[in-house]
C-alpha positions as CSV (number, residue, x, y, z in Angstrom):
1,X,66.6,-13.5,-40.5
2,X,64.5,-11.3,-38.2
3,X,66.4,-8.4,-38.7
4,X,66.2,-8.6,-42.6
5,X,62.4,-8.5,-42.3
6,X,62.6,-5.5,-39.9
7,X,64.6,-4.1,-42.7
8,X,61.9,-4.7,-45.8
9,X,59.3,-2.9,-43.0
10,X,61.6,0.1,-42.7
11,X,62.4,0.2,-46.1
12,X,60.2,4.0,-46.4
13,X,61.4,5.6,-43.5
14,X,63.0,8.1,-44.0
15,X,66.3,6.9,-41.8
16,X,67.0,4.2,-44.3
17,X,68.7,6.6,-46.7
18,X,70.8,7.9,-44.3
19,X,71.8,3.9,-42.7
20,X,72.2,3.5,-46.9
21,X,74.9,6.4,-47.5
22,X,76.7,5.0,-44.4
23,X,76.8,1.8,-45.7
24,X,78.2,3.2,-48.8
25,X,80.8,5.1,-47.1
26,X,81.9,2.0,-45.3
27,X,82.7,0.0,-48.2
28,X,84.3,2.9,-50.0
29,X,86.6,3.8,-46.9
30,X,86.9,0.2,-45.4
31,X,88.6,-3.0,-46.0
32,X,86.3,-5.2,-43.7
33,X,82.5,-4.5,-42.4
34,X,80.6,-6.2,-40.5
35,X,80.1,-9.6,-40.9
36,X,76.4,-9.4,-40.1
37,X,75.3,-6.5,-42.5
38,X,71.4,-6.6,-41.8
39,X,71.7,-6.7,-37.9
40,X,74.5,-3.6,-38.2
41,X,71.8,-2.1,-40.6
42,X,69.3,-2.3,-37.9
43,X,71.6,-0.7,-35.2
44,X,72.9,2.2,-37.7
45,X,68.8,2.9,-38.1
46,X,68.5,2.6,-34.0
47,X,70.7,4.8,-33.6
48,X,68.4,7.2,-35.9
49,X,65.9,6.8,-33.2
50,X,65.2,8.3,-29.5
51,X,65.9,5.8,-27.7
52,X,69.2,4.5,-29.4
53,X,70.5,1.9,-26.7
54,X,67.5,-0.2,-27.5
55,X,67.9,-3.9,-28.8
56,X,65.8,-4.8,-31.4
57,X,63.1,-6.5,-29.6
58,X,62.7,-3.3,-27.0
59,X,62.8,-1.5,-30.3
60,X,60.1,-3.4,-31.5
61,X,57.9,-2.9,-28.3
62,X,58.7,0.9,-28.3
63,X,57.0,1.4,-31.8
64,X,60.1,1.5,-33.4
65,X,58.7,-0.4,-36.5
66,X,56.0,0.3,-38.5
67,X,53.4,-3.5,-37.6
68,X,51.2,-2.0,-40.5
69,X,54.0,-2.8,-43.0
70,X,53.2,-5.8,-45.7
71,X,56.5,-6.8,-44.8
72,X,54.4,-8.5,-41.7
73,X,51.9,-9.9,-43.4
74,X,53.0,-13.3,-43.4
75,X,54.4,-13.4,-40.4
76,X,50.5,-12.0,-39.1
77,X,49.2,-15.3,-41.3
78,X,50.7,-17.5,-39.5
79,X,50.6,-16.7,-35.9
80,X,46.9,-16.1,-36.4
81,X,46.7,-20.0,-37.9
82,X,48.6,-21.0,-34.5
């Protein structure tokens, strides 16, 4: 899923442990979360951000995430083979 590989690129920032402890919190205090945990994982970290309305791919074109990431890499691979 696209928003799990955004995930492995944001891995370092710094955001991430904060969108972690939430998660945490959620299962400790909540009987259901969200179905989709890597695209509510990517809004929790937008909502880090400046800009926090922003859907992923505005996010994307904002410089939300970091392109240099090896988390790319093969994703860079193949568009370059196209």
């Amino acid at each position: 899923m696209l928003e799990d590989l955004c995930l492995s690129a944001l891995r370092d920032d710094p955001a991430m442990l904060c969108v972690d402890q939430y998660f945490q919190c959620l299962e400790a205090q909540m009987e259901n979360l969200p179905p989709n945990e890597s695209k509510a994982r990517v809004h929790a970290f937008l909502a880090s951000r400046e800009r926090p309305d922003l859907r992923l791919g505005e996010a994307a074109l904002g410089g939300y995430l970091p392109w240099d990431s090896p988390a790319f890499d093969a994703i860079k691979q193949f568009l370059n083979r196209l």
